[in-house]
Structure formats: C-alpha cells, structure tokens
gemmi code that builds the backbone of each chain (N, CA, C; Angstrom):
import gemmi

chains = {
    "A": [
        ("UNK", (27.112, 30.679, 46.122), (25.739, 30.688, 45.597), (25.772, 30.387, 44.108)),
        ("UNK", (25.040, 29.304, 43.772), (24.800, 29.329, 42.174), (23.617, 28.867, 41.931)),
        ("UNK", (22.922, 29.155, 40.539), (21.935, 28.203, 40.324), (21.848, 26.942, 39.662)),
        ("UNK", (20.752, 26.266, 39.831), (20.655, 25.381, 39.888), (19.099, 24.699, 38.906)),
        ("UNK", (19.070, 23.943, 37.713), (18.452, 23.701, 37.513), (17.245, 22.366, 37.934)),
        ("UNK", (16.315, 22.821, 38.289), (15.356, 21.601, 39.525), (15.613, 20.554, 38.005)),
        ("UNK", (14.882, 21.177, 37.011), (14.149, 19.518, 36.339), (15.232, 18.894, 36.338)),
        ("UNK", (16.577, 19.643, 36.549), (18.022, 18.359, 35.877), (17.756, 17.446, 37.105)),
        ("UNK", (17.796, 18.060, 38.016), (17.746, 16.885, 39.569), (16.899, 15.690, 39.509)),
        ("UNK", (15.420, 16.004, 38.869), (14.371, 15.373, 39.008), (14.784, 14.393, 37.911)),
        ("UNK", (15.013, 14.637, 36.679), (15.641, 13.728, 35.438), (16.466, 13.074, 35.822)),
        ("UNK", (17.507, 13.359, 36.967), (18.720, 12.730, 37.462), (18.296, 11.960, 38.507)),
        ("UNK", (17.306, 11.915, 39.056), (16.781, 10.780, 40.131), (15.772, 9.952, 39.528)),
        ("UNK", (15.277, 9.976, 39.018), (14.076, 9.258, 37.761), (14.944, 8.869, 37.141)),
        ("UNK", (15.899, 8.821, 36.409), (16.627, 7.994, 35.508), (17.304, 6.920, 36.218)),
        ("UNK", (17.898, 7.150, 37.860), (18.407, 6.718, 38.204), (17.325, 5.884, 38.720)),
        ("UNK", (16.310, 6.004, 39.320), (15.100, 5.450, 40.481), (14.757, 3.890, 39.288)),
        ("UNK", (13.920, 5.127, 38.256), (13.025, 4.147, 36.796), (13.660, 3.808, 36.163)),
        ("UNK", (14.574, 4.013, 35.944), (15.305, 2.903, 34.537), (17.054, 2.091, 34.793)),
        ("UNK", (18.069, 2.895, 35.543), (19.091, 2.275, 35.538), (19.124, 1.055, 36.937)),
        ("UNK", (18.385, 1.544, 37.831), (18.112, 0.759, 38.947), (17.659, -0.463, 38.886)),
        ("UNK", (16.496, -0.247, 38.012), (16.054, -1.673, 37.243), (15.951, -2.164, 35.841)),
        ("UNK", (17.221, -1.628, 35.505), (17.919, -2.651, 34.559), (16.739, -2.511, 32.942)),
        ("UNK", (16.322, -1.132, 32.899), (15.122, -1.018, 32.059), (16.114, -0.010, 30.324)),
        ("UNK", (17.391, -0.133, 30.997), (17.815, 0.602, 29.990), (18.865, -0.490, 29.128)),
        ("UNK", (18.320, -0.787, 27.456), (18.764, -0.899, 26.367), (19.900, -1.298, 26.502)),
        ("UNK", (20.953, 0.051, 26.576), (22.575, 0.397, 26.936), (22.589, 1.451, 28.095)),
        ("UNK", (23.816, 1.128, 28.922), (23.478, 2.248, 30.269), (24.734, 3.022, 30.321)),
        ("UNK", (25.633, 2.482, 28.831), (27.069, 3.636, 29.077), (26.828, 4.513, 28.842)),
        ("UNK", (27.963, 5.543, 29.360), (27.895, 6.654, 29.783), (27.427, 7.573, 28.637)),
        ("UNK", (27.796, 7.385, 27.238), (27.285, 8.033, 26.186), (25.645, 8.047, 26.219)),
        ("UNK", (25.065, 6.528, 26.517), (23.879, 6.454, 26.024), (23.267, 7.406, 27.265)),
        ("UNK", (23.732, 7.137, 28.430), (23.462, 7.983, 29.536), (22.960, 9.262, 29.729)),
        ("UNK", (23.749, 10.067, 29.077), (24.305, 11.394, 28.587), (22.862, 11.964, 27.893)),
        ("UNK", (23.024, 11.258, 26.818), (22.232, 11.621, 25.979), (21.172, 11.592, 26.161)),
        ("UNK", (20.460, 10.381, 26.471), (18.984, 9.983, 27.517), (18.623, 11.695, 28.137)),
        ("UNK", (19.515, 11.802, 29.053), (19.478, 13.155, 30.403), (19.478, 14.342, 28.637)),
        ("UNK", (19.868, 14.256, 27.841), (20.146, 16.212, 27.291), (18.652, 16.059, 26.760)),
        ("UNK", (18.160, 14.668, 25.799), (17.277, 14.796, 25.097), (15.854, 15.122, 26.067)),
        ("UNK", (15.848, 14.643, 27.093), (14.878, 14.423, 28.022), (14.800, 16.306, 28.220)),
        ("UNK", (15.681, 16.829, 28.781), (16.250, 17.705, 29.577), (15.503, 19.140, 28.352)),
        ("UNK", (15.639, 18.998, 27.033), (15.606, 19.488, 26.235), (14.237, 19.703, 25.721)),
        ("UNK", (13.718, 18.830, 25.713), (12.076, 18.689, 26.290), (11.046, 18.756, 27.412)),
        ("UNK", (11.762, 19.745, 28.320), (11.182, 19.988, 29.389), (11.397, 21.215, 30.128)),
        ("UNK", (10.789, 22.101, 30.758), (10.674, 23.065, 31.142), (11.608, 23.993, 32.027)),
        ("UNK", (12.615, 24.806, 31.798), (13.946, 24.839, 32.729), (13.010, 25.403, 34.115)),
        ("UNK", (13.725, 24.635, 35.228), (13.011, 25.593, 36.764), (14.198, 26.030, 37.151)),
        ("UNK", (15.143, 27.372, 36.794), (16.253, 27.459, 37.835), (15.943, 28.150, 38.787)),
        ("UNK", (16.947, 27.354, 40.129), (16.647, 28.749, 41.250), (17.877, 28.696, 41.871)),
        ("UNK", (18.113, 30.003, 42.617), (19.190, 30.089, 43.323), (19.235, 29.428, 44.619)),
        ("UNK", (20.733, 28.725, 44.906), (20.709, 27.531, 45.940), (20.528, 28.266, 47.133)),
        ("UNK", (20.475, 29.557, 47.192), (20.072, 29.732, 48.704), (18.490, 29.659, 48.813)),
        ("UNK", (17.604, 29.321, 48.338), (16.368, 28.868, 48.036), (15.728, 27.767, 47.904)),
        ("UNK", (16.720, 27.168, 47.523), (16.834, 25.668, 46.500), (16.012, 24.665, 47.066)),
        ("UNK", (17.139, 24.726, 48.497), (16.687, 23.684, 49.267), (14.698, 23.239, 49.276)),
        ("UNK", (14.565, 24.321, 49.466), (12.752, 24.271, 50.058), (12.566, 23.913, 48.483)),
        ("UNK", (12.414, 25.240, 47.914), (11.834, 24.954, 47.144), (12.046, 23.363, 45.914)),
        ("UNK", (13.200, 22.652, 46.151), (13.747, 21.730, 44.999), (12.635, 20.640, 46.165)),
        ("UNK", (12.752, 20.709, 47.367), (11.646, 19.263, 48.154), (10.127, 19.779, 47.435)),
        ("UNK", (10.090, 20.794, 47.583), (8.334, 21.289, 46.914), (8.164, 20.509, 45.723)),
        ("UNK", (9.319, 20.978, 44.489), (9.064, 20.039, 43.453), (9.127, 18.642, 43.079)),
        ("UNK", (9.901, 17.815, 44.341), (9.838, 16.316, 44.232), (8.537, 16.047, 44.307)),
        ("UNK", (7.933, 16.898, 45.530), (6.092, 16.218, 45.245), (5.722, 16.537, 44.341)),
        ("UNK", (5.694, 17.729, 43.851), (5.004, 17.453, 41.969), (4.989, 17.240, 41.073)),
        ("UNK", (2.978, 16.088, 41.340), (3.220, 14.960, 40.580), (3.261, 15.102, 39.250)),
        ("UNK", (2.850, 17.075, 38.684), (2.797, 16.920, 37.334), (4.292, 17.148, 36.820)),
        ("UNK", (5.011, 17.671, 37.164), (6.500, 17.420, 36.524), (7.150, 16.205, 36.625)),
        ("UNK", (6.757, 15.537, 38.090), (7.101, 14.321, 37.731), (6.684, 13.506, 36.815)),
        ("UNK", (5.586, 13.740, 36.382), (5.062, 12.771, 35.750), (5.696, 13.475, 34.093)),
        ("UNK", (5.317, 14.190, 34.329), (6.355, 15.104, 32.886), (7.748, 14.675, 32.796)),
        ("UNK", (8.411, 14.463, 33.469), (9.780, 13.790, 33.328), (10.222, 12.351, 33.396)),
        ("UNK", (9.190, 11.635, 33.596), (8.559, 10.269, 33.381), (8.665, 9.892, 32.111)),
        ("UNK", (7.361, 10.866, 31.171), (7.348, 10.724, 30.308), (8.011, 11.022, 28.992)),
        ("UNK", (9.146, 12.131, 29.290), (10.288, 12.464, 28.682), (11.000, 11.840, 28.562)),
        ("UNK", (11.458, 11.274, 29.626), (12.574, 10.110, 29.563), (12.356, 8.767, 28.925)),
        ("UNK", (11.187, 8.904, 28.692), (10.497, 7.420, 28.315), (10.926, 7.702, 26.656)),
        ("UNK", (10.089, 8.318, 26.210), (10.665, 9.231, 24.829), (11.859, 9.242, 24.633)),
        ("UNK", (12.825, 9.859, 25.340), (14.479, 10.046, 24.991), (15.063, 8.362, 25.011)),
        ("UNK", (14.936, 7.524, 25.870), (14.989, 6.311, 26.282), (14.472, 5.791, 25.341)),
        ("UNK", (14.078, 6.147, 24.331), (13.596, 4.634, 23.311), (14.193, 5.747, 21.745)),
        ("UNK", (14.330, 6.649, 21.814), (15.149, 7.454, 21.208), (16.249, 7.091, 20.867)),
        ("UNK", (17.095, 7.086, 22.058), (18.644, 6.828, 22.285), (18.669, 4.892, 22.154)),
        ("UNK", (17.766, 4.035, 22.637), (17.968, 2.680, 22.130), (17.938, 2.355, 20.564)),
        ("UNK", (17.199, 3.231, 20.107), (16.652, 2.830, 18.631), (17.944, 3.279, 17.621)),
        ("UNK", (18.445, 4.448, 17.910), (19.212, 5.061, 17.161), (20.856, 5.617, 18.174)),
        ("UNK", (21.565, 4.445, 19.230), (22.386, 5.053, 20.084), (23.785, 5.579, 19.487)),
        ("UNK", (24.398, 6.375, 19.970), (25.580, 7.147, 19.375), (26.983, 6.470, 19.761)),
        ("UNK", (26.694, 5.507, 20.480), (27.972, 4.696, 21.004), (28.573, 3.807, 20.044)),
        ("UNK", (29.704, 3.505, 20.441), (30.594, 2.913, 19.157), (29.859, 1.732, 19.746)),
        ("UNK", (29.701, 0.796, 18.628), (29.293, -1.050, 19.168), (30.745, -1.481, 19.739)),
        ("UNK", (30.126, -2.022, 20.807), (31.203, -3.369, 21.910), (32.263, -2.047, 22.435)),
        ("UNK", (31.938, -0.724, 22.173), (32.731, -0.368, 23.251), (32.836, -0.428, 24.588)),
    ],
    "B": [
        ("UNK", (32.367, 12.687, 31.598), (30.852, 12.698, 30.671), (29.518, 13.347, 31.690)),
        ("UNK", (29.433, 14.665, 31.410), (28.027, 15.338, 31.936), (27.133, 16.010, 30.605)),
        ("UNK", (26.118, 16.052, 31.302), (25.480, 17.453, 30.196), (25.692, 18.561, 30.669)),
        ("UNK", (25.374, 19.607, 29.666), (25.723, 20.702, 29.899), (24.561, 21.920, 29.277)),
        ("UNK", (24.088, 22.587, 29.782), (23.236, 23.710, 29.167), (24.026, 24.874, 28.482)),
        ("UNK", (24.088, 24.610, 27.272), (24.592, 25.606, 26.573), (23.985, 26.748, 27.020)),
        ("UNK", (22.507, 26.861, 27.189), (22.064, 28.449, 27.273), (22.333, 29.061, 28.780)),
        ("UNK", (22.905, 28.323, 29.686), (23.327, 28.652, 31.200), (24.834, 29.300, 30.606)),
        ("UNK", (25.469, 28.951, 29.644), (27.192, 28.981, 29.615), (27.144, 30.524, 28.751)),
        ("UNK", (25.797, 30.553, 28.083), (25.626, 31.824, 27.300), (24.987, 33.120, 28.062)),
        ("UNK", (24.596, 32.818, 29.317), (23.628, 33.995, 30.304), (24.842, 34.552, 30.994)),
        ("UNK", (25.450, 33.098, 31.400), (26.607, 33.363, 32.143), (27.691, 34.578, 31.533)),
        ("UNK", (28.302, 33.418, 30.214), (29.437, 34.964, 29.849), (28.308, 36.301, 29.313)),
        ("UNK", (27.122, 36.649, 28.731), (26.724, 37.757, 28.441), (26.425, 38.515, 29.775)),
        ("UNK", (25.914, 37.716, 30.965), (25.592, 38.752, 32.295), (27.167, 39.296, 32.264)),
        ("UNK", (28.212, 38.827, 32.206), (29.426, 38.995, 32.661), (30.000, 40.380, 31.858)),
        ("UNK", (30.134, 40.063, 30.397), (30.448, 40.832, 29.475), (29.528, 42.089, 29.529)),
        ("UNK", (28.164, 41.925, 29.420), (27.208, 43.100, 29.118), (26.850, 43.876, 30.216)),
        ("UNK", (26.861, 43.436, 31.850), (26.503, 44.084, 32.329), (26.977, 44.079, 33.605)),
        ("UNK", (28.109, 42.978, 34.245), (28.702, 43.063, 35.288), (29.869, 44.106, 35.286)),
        ("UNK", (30.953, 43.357, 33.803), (31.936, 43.914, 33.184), (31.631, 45.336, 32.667)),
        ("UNK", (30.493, 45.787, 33.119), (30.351, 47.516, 32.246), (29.442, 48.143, 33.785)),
        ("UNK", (29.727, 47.336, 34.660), (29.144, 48.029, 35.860), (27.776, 48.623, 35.652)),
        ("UNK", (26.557, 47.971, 35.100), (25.481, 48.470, 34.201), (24.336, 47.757, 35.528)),
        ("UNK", (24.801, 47.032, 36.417), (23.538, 45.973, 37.145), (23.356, 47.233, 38.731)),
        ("UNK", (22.566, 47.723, 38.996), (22.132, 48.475, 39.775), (22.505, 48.328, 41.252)),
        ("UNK", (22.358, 46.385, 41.053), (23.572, 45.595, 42.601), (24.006, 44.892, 41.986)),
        ("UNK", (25.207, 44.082, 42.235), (25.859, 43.218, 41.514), (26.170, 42.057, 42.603)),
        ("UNK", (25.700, 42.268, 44.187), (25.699, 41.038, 45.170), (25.623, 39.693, 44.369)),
        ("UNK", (26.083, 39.147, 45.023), (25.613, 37.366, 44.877), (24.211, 36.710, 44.722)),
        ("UNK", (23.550, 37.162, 45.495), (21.821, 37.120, 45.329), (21.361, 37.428, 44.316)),
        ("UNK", (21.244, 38.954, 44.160), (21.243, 39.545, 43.236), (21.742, 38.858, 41.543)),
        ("UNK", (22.970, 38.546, 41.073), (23.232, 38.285, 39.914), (22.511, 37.031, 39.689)),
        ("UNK", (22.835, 35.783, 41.097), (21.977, 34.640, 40.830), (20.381, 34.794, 40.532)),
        ("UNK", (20.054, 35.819, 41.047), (18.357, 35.736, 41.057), (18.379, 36.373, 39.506)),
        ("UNK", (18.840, 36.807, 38.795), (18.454, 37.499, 37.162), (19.305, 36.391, 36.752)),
        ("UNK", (19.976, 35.375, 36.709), (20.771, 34.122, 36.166), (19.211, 33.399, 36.161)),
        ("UNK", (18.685, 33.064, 37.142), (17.572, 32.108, 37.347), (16.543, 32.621, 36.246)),
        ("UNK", (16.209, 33.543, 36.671), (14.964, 34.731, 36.107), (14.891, 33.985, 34.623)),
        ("UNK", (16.606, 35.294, 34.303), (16.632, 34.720, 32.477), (16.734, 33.704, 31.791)),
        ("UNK", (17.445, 32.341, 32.566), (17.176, 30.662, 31.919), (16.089, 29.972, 32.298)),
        ("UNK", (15.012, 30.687, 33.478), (13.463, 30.342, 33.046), (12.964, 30.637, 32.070)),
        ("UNK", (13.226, 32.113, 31.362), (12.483, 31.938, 30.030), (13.215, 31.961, 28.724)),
        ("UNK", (14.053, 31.087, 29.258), (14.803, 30.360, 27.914), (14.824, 28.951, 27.680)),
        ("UNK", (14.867, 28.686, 26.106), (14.772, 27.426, 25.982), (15.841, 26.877, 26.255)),
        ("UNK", (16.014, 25.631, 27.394), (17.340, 25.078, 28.023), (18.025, 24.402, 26.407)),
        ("UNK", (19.190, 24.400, 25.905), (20.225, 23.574, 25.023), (21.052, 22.508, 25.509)),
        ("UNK", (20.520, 21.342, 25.818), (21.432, 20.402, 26.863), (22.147, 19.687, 25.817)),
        ("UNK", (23.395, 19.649, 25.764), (24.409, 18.583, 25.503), (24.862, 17.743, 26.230)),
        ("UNK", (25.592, 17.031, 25.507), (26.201, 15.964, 26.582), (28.087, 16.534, 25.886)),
        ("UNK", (28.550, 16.191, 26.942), (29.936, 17.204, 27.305), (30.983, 16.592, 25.770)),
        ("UNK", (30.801, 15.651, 25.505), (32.067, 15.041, 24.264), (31.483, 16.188, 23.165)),
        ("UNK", (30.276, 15.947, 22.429), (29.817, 16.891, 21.815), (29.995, 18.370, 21.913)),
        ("UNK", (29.950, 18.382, 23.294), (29.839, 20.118, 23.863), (30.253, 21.492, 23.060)),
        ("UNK", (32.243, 20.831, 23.100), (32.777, 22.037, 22.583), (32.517, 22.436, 21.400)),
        ("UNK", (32.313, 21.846, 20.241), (32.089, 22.242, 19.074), (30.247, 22.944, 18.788)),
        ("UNK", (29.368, 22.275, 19.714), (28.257, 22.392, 19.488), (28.211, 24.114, 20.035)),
        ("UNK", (28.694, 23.809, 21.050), (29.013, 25.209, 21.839), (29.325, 26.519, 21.152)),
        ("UNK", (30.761, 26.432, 20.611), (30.862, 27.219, 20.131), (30.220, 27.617, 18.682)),
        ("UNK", (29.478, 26.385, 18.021), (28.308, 27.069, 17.028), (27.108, 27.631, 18.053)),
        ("UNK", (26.976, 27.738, 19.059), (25.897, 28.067, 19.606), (27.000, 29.446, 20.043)),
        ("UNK", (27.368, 29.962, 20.115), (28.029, 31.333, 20.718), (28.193, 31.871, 19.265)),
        ("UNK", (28.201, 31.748, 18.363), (27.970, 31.998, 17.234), (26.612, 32.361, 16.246)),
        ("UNK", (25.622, 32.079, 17.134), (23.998, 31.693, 16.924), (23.418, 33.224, 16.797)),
        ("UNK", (23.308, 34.055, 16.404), (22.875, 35.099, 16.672), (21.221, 35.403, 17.310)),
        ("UNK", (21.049, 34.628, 16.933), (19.128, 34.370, 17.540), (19.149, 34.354, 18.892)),
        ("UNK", (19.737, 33.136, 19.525), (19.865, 32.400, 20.460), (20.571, 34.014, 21.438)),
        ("UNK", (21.726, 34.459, 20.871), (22.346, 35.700, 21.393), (21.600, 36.964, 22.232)),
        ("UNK", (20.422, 36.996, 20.626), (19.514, 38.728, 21.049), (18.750, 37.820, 22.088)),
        ("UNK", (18.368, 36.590, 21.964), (16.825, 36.153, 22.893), (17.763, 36.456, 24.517)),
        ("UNK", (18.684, 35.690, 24.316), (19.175, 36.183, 25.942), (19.546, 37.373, 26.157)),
        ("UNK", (20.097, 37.974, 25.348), (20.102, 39.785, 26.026), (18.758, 40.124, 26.421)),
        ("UNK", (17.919, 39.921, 25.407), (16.310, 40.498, 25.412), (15.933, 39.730, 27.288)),
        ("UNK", (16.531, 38.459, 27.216), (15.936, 38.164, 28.870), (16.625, 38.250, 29.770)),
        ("UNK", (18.246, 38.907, 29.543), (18.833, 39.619, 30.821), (18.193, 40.765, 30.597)),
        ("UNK", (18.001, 41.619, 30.050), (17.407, 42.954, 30.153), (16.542, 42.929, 31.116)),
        ("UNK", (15.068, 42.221, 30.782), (14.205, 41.852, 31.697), (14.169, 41.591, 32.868)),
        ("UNK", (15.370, 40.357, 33.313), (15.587, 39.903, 34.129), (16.058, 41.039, 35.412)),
        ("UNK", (17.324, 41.707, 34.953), (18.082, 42.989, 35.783), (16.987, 43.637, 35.961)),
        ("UNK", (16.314, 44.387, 35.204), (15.044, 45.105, 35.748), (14.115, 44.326, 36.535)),
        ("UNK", (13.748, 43.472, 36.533), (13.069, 43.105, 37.941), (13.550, 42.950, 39.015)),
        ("UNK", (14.992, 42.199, 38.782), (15.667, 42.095, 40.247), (15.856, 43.223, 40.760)),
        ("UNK", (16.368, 44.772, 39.681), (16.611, 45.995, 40.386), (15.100, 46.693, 41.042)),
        ("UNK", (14.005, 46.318, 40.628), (12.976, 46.594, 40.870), (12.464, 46.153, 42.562)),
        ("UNK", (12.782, 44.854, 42.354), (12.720, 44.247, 43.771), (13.435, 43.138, 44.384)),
        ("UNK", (14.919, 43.688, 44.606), (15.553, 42.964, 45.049), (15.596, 41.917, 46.302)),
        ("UNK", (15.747, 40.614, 46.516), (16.068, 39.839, 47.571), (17.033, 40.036, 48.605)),
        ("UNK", (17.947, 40.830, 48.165), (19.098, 40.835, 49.035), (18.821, 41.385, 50.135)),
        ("UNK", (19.238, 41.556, 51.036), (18.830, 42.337, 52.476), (19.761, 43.862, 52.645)),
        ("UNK", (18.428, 45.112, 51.924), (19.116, 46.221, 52.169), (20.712, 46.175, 52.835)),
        ("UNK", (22.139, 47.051, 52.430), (23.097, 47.309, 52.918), (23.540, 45.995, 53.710)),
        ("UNK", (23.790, 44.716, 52.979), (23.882, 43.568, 53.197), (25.511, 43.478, 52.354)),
    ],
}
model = gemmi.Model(1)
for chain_id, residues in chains.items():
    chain = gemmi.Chain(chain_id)
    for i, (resn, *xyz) in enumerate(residues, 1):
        res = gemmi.Residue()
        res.name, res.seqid = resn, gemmi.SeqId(i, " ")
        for name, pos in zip(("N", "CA", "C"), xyz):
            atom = gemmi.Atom()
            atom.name, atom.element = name, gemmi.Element(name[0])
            atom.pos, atom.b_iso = gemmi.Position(*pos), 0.0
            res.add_atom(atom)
        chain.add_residue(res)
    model.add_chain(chain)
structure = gemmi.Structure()
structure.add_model(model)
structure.setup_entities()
C-alpha cells in the first residue's frame, strides 16, 4: 500500500496526450521534461490517496473537467516557462 | 530522471521518526499510516523537483524549519482523525 499523488498522474498523461505526442514541446529531453512536470506539479493542488482506493477514485478524477482543465493550463505555463528559459546544456 | 515531492520524503521520515518510531500512532496498520500520509500532503504545499537537483535541494529543505513545524502541525491533525475514525477493518 502506498500513496499516491492523482494530479502527478493527470500531469503525466496530459503532458504525454497534449504536448509530447504532438510534437508541441520546444525541447522534450529529459531535463526539459522534468522540469515542465515539477513546475506544473508545484502549481497545483496535491490529491493524495491511498492505492487501495486509488483505483476508483484516480478514474473519478480523469473525468474532472475542472482539474483537468487546471492541469491544462499549468502545463501550458510551465511549458513556455521551461522553453523560454530551459536548464539543459545546448546540443546536449 | 523523475520528480520528486520533497514534502512526501519529509511526512514520510517525520511520520517515521515522530510517531511510528516512538509508538505514539494509536494503529500503526498499513491503512492506517497511508490514510494520515494522504491526509497530511493534502494540506501541504507539494515541493516537486526534478531528481538531478533533488539531493541538494532536499537536504536544504530538511533543514527548512517552517516547512518542518507545518508538517508536524499536519501529522498531528492528520493521526487524530485517522485515530478518530479509522478505515481499517476492526481487529484486521
């Protein structure tokens, strides 16, 4: 049994769904990656729950549309954040 | 390369130190510790790093004294509700 934070999941499928899937990200190494997910992550509301729970409740929160849409718009923010100013060495 | 919630790595060793390690939690089951783990990093502000950064950021954050009392102040809370009304299934 451990917990588990929902918004990381939801940030972690939205980043993956909206931006690396289609090619919407700047730089997509792993640094810029990283960082995208803490800054986002950091600006948004922790939901932990314990995984013997998880299950139900983590499908409850994929439908909602207001966190989703809250982590939409976080990432959008961190994502032009991390392009403008990225921490990666150049041409690494 | 992951992120990492500093304030999960800080609930973690203080539940451990303050109140597992001093036999102070009323149950100490699996349910039980996870459900006051959850409790207290809902009402904390999540610290996400990304893991290269981590160790050093980390250990200025275990060093943080603010950051320290706010999570005792929300394991306190936390143990008292779970002991109040626990999930676990009586003599489980």
């Amino acid at each position: 049994m451990a917990v588990v934070n929902v918004t990381e999941l939801l940030v972690q499928s939205a980043l993956k769904d909206a931006y690396i899937g289609k090619g919407r990200l700047t730089c997509d190494c792993a640094r810029c990656v990283e960082d995208i997910k803490a800054i986002a992550l950091n600006h948004l509301p922790p939901h932990y729950v314990s995984t013997d729970q998880g299950v139900a409740y983590v499908k409850a929160q994929y439908i909602d549309p207001q966190l989703q849409s809250d982590v939409l718009r976080e990432l959008a923010f961190a994502a032009q954040t991390v392009s403008s100013s990225p921490r990666h060495i150049e041409g690494s």
